[in-house]
Every structure is written in structure tokens, then in C-alpha cells.
N, C-alpha and C positions, 0 to 999 in steps of 0.2 A: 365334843365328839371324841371319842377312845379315837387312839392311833394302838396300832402293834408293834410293840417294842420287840426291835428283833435281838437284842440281846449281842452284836455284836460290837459295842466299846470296849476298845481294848486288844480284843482279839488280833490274831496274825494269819496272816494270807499270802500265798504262792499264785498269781495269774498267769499260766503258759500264750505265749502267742495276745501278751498285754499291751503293745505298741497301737492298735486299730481294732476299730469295729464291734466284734463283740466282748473282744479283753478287754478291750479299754471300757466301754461302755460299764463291766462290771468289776475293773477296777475303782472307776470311780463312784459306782451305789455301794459297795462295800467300805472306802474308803468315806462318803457318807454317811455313810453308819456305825463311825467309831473305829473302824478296824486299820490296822496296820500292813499295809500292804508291797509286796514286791513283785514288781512287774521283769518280765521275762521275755525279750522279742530277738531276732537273729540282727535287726537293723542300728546300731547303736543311737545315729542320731535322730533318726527317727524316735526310738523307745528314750531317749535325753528327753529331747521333746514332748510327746506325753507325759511323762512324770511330771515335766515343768507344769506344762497349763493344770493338771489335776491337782496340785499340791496349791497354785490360786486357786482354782474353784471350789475346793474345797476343804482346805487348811488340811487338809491330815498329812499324816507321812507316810510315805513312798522312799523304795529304793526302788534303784531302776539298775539289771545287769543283764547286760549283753549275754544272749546264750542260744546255741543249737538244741536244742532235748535230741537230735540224734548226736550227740557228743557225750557220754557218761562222764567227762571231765567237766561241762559246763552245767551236769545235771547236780554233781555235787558241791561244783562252785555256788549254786542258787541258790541252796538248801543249806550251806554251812555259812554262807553270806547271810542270810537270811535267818538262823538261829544269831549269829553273831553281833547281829546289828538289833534284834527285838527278843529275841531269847525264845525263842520256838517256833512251833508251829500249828495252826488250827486247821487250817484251810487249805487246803488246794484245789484250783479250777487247771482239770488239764483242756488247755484251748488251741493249743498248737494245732494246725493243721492246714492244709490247703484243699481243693477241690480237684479232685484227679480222677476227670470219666470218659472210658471211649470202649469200645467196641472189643468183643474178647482175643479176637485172632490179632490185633494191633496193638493190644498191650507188652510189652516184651518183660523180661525178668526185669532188668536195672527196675522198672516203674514199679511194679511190682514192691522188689527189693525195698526201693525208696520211699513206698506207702507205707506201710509195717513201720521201718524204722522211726519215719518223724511220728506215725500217731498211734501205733499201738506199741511200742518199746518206748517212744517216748513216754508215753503214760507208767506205765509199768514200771521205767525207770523213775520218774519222779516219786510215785505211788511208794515204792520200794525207800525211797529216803527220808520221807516224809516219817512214815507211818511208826517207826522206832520214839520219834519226837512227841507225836499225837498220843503214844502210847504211855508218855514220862508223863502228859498232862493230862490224863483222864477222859482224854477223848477226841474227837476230828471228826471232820468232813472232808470229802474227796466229789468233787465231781467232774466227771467224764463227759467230753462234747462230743456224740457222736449225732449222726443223722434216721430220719428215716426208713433212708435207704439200707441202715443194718436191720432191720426187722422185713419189709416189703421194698428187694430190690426192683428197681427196673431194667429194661431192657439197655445194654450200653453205658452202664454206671461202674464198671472197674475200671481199677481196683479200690473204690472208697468203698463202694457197698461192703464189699467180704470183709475190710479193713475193722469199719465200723461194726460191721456186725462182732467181731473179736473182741471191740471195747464195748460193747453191751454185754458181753458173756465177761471181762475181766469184771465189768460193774457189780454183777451180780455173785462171782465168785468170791471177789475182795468182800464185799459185803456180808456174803456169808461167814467166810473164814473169822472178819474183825467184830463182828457186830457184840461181841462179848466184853471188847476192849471199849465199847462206845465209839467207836469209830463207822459213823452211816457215809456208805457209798453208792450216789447217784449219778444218771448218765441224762442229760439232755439231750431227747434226736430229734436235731434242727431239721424244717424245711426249708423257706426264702426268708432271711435274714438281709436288712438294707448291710451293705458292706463296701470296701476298697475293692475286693476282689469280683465283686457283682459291677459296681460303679464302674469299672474299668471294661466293660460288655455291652454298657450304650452306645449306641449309634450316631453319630453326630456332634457327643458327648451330652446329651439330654436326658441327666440322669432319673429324674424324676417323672418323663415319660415314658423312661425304659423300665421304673420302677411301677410303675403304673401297669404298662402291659402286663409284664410279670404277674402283678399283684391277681390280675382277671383268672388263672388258674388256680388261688386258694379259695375257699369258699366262703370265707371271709370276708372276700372281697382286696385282702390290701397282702402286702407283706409287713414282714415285723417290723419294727425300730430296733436296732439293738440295745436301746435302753430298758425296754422290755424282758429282753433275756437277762440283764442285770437284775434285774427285780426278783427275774426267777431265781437266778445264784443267790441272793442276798437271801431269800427266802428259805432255800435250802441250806446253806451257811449258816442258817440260825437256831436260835434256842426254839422257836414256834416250830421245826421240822423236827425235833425231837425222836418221831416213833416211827421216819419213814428211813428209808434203805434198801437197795436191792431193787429199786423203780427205775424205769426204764419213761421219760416220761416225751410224750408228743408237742413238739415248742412248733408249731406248724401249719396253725388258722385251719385246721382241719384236715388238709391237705392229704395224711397219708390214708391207708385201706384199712390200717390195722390199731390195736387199740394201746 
């Protein structure tokens, strides 16, 4: 039976927000995949800890550094840590981000404020340090984690909606702008992703029947696995994505309106 060689042994990789869930998940199918990876989370022993179990499960190497992406100090701590320690850069997954939705009269500026900074300046930031490096090596990937909800917001979803919708429009500019340099830049827009921060909204603590309810609003039937989304990074991270860029793509069992 052919398998698809994704072509990344070897390669070097940035995971924002690598400590759980969908970082880690796609820390570690890339770091299966040959690549060299640095994981990136604000919790230090938490992100200690992930690197550990991923570097058993699957012998590659891992660095693991503490960092804010709303810090431009700890954006270039990552990136010169991370040239310094594997000698460049391929990859970046920006993952950072949390879940930030209510109602527009009750959103005040600070939230506001505080969305922007961790995930669209965070992006932008990392994006911006990377890309010098991808440029020395003939080429990169950048992908962007944004959601559905930047394409077909709902009712009562700021400020991620507007947030996200700004990382689908940097996805598509950065893309534009690099695509000469070989550098393809794609935005993942998640809907129900299994998570820490989902896991933490069960009732009872019964996370599996909370994932279950959940699950009955995709048409799918379930929600993801984040090893799933993994798959997707690993996929776009590699030499088989070659001719795509500027995609905007639905990670979502169906879920949104729009295409």
C-alpha cells in the first residue's frame, strides 16, 4: 500500500500555544514526521511536561520555551532560541489563543485590547520573525489558527469573531505578499475541537458526555479529535501542499454556513 511522504524529516518547526490540545496534538504528528520542533506555551511546567512525554513517544527533538506571544521579548526569545538550537526555520503553527465570547454592550476595551494582542499581534509578531529565516532557506510555511466564526460570525461571539476574521485577512495578505519567496501561508478556521479549555465546561466533570452533547450540533455527528487537526498541520507543513496558499480552510464536521 503507497503511504504519502510528507517530506518533513529534517525540517524545523515553531508550535504557538504547544503545551495542550491542539499544539500538542500537532507538535507531536510533526515531530512524527521527522521534524524538529519548538513548543511555545505561557505555563512553564506544564509546556516542561509536554515536551517530556512527546520526546518518549516519539524520539524526535523538542525544545520547550516559556513564552507570551503578547511579549515581543519572548517572540524573539523563541525564534533566536529556535534558530540557535536547529539552525532555522520552516514552520510555524500560530496556535496561541483562547476562547473570548459575549455580548457586544459587555465587552469593554481591556478584552477587546487583550484579544488583538495575544492572537492577531501575536501572529504578526511571530510571522514577522520567522519569515527573514524561511526567506535565507528557500521557503516556509505559516499557519494561522483562526475559527469559523472569522468568516460567519454569530450572534454574541466578540471579540474572537472580528479577531479572527483579521487572521484570515493577515493569512491571505502574508500570502499574497510572500508567495514569490515560496513561503504558503494558511489559516485553519476551527469549529468544536476536543480541548482543556472545552473539557473544563463539563458538568459534573463528564467530559465525554459533554463532548457528546456538543458533538449533536455538527453534522458530523461528533466533534474533532485534535489529533485530527494535527494531521491537517502535518499536511500543510509539507511538500504534498506545495501549490496551496491564501486558503482559508473549514476544520468543522460541517458545521459553518460558509464555504
Amino acid at each position: 500500500m503507497d503511504t504519502m511522504e510528507l517530506g518533513l524529516d529534517g525540517k524545523i518547526a515553531i508550535v504557538t500555544g504547544g503545551s495542550e490540545g491542539m499544539g500538542r496534538a500537532a507538535a507531536e504528528r510533526l515531530a512524527r514526521s521527522g521534524a524538529r520542533v519548538t513548543v511555545c506555551a505561557r505555563r512553564k511546567d506544564v509546556l516542561e511536561r509536554t515536551a517530556d512525554d512527546l520526546r518518549k513517544a516519539t524520539g524526535g527533538e523538542l525544545l520547550a520555551i516559556a513564552a507570551d506571544v503578547t511579549r515581543p521579548a519572548d517572540c524573539e526569545n523563541v525564534v533566536a532560541s529556535t534558530v540557535r538550537q536547529f539552525g532555522g526555520v520552516d514552520i510555524l503553527l500560530n496556535n496561541a489563543g483562547t476562547s473570548a465570547a459575549g455580548a457586544f454592550e459587555k465587552v469593554g476595551d481591556e478584552t477587546w485590547l487583550a484579544d488583538f494582542e495575544l492572537k492577531v499581534l501575536g501572529a504578526i509578531r511571530m510571522s514577522r520573525l520567522v519569515i527573514p529565516h524561511m526567506k535565507q532557506r528557500g521557503g516556509g510555511r505559516i499557519i494561522n489558527v483562526t475559527t469559523v466564526g472569522g468568516k460567519a460570525p454569530r450572534a454574541q461571539g466578540l471579540p474572537t469573531s472580528v479577531s479572527r476574521a483579521a487572521g484570515i485577512n493577515l493569512t491571505k495578505s502574508l500570502a499574497n505578499e510572500y508567495a514569490a519567496d515560496r513561503i504558503l501561508v494558511n489559516t485553519i478556521c476551527i469549529g468544536l475541537v476536543k480541548s482543556a479549555q472545552m473539557a473544563k465546561r463539563a458538568k459534573d466533570g463528564d467530559v465525554e458526555a459533554h463532548y457528546r452533547e456538543i458533538g449533536k450540533r455538527v453534522p458530523i455527528g461528533r466533534i474533532a479529535d485534535a489529533s485530527e487537526f494535527g494531521d491537517l498541520v502535518a499536511f500543510l507543513a509539507s511538500e504534498r501542499a506545495s501549490y496551496i496558499t491564501g486558503t482559508a480552510i473549514n476544520f468543522d464536521g460541517g458545521m459553518s454556513f460558509t464555504v
